[in-house]
N, C-alpha and C positions, 0 to 999 in steps of 0.2 A: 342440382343442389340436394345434398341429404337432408332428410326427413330425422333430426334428434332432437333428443331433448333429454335432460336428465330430470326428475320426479325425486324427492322421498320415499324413503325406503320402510322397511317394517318396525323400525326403531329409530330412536334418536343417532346421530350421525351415519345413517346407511341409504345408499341412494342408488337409484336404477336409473340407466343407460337405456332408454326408451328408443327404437329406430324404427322407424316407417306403422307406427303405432304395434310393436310388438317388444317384450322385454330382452333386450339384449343382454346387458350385465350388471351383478349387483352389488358394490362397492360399501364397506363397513370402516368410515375413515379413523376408527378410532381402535378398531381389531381388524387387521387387515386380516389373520388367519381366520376369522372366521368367513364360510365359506357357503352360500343361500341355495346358490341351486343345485340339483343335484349332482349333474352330468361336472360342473365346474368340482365339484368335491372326488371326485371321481380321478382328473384328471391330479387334483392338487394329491389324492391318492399313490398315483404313478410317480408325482415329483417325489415324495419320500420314500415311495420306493429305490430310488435310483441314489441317494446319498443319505447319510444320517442327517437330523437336523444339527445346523450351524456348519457346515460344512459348503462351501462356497461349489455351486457348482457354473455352468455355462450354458445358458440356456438359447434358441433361439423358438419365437412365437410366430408362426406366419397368421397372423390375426390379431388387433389389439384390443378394438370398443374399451370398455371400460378401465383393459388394464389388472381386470382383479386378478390373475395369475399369478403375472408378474409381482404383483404385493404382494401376493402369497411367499414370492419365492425370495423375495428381497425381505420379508418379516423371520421366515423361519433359516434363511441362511446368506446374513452378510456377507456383504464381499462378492455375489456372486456376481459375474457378468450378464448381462439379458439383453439383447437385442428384440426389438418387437416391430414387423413387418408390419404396417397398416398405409393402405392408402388411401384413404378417408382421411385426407389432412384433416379438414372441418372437422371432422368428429374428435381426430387427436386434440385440437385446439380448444373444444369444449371442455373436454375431460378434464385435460391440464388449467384448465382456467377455473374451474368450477369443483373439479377433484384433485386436487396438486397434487402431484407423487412426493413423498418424503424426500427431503434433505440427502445427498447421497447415496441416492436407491439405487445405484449398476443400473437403471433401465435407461435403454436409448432407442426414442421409435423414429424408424426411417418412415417418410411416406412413399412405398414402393410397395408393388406387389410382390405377395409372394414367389411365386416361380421366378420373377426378374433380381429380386432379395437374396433366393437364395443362390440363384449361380455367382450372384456378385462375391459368397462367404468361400472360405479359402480351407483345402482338404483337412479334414477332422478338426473341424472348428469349435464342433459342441457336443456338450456330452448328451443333450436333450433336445428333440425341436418338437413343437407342440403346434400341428396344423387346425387350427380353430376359426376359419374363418369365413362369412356367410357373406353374401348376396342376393339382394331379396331373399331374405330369411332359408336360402338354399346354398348347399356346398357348390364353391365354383367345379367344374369339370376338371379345369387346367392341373386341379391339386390333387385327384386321384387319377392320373396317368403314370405308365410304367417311365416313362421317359423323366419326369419328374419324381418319384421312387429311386431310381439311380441317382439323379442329383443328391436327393435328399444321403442317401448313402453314403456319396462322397463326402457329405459335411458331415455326419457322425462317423465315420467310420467303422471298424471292425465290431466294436463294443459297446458304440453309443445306440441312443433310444431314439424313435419316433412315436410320436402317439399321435393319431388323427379320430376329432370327432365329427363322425359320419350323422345323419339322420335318414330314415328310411324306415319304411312298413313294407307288412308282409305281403306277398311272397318275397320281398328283400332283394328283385334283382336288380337292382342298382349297386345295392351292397356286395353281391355277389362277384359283379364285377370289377369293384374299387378294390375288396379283398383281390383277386387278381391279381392285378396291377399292383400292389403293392410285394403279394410276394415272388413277382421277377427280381424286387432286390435284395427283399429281406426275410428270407426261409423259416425265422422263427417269428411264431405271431401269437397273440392272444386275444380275447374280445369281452367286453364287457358292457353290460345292460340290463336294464331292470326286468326285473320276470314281466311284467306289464307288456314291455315291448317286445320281448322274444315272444309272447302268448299270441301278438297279432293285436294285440285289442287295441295300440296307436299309432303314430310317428313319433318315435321317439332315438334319444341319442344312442349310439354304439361307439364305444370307447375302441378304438383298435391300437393296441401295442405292439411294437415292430421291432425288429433289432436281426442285427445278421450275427450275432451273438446267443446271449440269452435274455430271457425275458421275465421278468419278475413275477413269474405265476403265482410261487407260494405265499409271497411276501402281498401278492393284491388278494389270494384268496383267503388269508386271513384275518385282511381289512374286510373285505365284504361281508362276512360273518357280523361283524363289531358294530359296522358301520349303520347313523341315524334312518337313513333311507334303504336298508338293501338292496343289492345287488347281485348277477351272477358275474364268476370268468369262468369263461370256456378256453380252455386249451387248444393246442394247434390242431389236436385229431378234430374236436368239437366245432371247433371253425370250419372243419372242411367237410362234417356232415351236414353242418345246418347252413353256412354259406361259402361253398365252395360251388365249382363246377361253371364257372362265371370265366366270359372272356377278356380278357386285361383291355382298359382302354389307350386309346393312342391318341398321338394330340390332334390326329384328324378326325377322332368319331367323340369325344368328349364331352360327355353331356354332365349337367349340375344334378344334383340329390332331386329328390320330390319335393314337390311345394306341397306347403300346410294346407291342409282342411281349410 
């Protein structure tokens, strides 16, 4: 049985997704754009990178909890399609009982996991897939394997995006080797995180954008300037100074991110 609950949040109509007593996500049912944590602002970053606003895109989420992405992407652009990969039924049933997602919102969550979700999606199915999903507050192993990186390939295609948010502290070899694994399928990359966490001083989130295309370097690097909480992005050279040199996982050596403090 999972361990949820949803809390009040920092203002009237915003509410946290509490799981196994740590915060998972934080829902504002009255401004869905707006966006509390950092790493989640981050990634809603990459969504506008990848379309203008109001422009429908095709998202898929291997991760749901709260959902707040997805209202992110169904507030700033109708119409779009989102699939959302959780298998935490209980948890989707909470959400939806206690957080309802708007009238028409394109969102549809399967309860499957992800690597079984995505083989089920059909060649170049989206233009976006946003791998966010923890167990025991740790990234599963299954979702940074090269074997899984080719999957995900095949559902974006030539030009679509993957973004995966990692967790990890220094020396970063975990990260070292999910970067890896990631670019056996997808050669262009980028990373982002807060100076806090690239200094070593915690566990903290790494944004990693993937595309066998391109990747939205200029257009994140001049959100992260602007941006409430700053942030770095490191380019593909930067990635492979500070966390390259790492060997790709497979689905037989597969291990999850580091547990919290």
């Amino acid at each position: 049985m999972v361990d949820a609950e949803i809390v009040p949040g920092d203002r009237a109509g915003t509410f946290v997704l509490r799981m196994s007593g740590m915060d998972q996500s934080c829902v504002d049912l009255e401004d869905p754009t707006r966006i509390v944590f950092d790493y989640v602002r981050r990634l809603a970053d990459v969504v506008d990178a990848v379309a203008p606003a109001s422009t429908p895109v095709r998202v898929v989420h291997v991760g749901g909890a709260g959902l707040t992405l997805p209202r992110y992407v169904a507030a700033t652009r109708p119409r779009s399609a989102q699939v959302v990969l959780e298998p935490a039924a209980a948890v989707t049933e909470l959400v939806r009982r206690e957080l309802p997602l708007p009238r028409q919102s394109g969102i549809k969550v399967r309860d499957v996991d992800g690597r079984s979700g995505v083989a089920g999606l059909r060649d170049s199915f989206a233009d976006l897939v946003v791998v966010d999903a923890f167990a025991d507050a740790r990234v599963p192993g299954s979702l940074v394997t090269a074997s899984f990186a080719a999957d995900l390939l095949r559902v974006v295609g030539s030009s679509g995006l993957v973004v995966f948010n990692l967790t990890d502290r220094a020396p970063f070899g975990w990260t070292r080797r999910a970067v890896a694994s990631i670019r056996t399928a997808f050669p262009q990359l980028l990373l982002t995180a807060e100076p806090a966490t690239l200094r070593a001083r915690r566990l903290g989130n790494l944004v990693v954008v993937a595309s066998a295309g391109a990747v939205p370097l200029a257009a994140l690097q001049a959100r992260a300037t602007t941006a409430v909480s700053p942030y770095r992005v490191l380019d593909g050279r930067a990635v492979s100074d500070g966390f390259g040199g790492g060997t790709p996982f497979s689905d037989a050596d597969a291990e999850p991110s580091p547990a919290p403090a």
